[in-house]
VEXDREN-2710 file (C-alpha; in Angstrom, 1 decimal):
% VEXDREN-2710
k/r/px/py/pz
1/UNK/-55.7/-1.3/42.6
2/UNK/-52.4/-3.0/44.7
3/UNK/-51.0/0.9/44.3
4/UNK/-53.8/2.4/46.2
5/UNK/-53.2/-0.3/49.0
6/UNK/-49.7/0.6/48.9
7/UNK/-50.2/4.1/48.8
8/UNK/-52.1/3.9/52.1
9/UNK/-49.7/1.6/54.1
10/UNK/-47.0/4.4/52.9
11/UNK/-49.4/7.1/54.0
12/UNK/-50.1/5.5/57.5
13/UNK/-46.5/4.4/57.8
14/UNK/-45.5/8.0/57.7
15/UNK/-48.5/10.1/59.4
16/UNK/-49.5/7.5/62.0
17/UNK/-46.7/6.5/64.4
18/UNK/-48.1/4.8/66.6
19/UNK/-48.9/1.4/64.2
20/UNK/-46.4/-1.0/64.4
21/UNK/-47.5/-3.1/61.6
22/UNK/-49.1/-1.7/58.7
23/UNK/-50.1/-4.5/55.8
24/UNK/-52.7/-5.4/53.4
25/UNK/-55.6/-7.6/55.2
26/UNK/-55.4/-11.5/54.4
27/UNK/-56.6/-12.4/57.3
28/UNK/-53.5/-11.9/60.3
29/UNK/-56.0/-11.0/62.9
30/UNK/-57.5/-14.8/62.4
31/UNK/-54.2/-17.0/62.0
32/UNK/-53.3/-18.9/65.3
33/UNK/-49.9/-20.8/64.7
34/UNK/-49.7/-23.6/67.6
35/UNK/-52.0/-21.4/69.8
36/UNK/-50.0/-17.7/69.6
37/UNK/-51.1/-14.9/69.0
38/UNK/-51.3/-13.4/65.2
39/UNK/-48.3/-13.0/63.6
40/UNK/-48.5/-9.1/63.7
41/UNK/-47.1/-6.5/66.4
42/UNK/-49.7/-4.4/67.8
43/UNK/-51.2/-2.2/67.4
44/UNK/-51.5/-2.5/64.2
45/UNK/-53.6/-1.3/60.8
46/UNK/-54.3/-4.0/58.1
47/UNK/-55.7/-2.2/54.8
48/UNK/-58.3/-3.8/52.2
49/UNK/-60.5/-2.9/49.1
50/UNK/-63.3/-4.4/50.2
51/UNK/-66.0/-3.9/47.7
52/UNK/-66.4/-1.3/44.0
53/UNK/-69.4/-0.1/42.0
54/UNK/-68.1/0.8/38.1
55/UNK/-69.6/3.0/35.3
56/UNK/-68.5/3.2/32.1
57/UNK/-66.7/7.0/30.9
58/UNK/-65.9/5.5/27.8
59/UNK/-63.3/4.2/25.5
60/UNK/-63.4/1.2/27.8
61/UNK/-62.5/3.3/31.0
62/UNK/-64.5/2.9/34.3
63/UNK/-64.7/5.1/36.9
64/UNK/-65.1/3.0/39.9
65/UNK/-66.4/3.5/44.1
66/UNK/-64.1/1.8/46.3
67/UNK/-64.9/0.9/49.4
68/UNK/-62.0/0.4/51.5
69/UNK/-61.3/-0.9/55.1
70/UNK/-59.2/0.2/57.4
71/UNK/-58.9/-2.9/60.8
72/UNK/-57.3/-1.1/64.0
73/UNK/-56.1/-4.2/66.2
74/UNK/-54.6/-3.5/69.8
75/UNK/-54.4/-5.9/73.2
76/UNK/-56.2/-4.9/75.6
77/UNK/-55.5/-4.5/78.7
78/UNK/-58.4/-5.4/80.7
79/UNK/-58.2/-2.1/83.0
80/UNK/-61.2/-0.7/85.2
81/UNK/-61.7/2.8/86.0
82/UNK/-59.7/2.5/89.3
83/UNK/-56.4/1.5/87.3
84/UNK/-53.9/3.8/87.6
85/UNK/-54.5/6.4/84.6
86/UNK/-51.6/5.5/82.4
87/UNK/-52.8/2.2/82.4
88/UNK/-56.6/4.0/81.4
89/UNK/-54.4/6.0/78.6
90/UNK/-52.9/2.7/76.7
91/UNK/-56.1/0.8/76.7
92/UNK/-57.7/3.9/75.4
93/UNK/-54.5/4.4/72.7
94/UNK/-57.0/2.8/69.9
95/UNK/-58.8/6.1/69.6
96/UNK/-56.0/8.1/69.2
97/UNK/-54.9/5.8/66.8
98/UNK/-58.5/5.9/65.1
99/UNK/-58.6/9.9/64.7
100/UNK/-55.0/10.2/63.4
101/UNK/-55.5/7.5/60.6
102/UNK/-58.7/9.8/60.2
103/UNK/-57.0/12.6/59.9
104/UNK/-54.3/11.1/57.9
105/UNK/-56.6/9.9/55.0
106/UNK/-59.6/11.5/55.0
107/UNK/-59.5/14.0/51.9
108/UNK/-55.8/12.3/50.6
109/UNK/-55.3/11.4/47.7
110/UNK/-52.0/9.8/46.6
111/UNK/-52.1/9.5/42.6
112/UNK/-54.3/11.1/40.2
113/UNK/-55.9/8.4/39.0
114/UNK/-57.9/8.3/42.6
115/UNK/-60.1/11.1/44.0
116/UNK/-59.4/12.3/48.0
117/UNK/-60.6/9.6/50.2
118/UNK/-63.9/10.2/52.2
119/UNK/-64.5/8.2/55.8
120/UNK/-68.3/7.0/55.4
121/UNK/-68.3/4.8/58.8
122/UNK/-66.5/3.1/61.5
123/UNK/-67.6/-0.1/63.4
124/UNK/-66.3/-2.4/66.4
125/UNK/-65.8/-6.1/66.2
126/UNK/-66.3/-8.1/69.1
127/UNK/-63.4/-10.9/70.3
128/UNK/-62.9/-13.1/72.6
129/UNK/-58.8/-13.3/72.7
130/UNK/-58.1/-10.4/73.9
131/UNK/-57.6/-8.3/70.6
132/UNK/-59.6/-4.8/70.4
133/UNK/-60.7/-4.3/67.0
134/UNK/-62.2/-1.6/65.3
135/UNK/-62.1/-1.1/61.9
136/UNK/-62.7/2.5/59.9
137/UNK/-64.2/2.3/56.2
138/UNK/-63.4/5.0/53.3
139/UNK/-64.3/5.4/49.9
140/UNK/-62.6/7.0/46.8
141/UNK/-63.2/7.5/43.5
142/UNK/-61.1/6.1/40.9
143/UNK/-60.5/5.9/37.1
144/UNK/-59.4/2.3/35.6
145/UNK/-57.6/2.8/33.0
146/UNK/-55.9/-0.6/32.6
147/UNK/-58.3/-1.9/30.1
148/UNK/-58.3/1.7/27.8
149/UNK/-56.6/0.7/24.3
150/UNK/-52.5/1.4/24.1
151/UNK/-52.2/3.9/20.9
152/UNK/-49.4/4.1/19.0
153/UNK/-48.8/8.0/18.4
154/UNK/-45.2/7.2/17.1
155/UNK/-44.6/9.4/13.8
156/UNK/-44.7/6.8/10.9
157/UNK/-41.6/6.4/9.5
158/UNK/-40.3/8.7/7.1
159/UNK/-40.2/7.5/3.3
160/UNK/-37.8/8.4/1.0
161/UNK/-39.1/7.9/-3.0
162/UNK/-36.2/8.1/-5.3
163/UNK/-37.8/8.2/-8.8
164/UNK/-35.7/6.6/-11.5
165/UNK/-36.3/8.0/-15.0
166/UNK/-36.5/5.6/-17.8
END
């Protein structure tokens, strides 16, 4: 599974611009260090599997529905609707950032052992430190293989049979 995580950080890191810190989700957007801020720059996009449903296909291969998470972090900016509109544009930057990870993902698929990915929801999560967070969740198809038998199809050895008379 760490490749499909790595094959969406690669995929945001070269579609969505915008992020300035694209990582696996353990938990940044929680960590206070001496009261600062998480150690991430925003905004940023943290990626997780978060859950998977497995059937058997066999020959000890599952095919498997991922769910997987997308977390959009930003600052906010605490602007009303008098600020001056650029000010209005970069507190409203998480949207923009929201539809091109959309578009970015949405129907990708980056290895063949994983089926185009298909956003099923998005939700908000409400904070008091004056992060924005919204978080955008996928799911995909994909065929474990890793537990599938390894079978030698090496050609056996060729025998020579000298026959002695006696």
């Amino acid at each position: 599974m760490k490749h499909i995580i790595d094959d969406i950080e690669g995929r945001l890191e070269s579609k969505v611009p915008a992020l300035k810190y694209i990582a696996q989700d353990w938990g940044q957007l929680s960590l206070y260090v001496n009261g600062e801020r998480p150690p991430v720059k925003f905004p940023c996009a943290l990626v997780d599997i978060q859950s998977g449903q497995f059937s058997n296909d066999g020959n000890l291969v599952q095919e498997g529905l991922l769910q997987i998470t997308i977390t959009i972090a930003d600052l906010t900016q605490n602007i009303s609707r008098k600020a001056p509109i650029d000010l209005t544009e970069l507190e409203r930057r998480i949207y923009d950032i929201m539809q091109d990870i959309y578009k970015a993902l949405h129907g990708w698929s980056g290895h063949v052992d994983y089926s185009g990915f298909v956003r099923t929801s998005f939700g908000r999560v409400i904070r008091t430190d004056g992060i924005r967070m919204r978080t955008i969740n996928f799911t995909c198809n994909w065929q474990d293989r890793y537990a599938e038998p390894v079978i030698d199809r090496t050609p056996a050895a060729t025998v020579k049979v000298s026959v002695s008379r006696l």
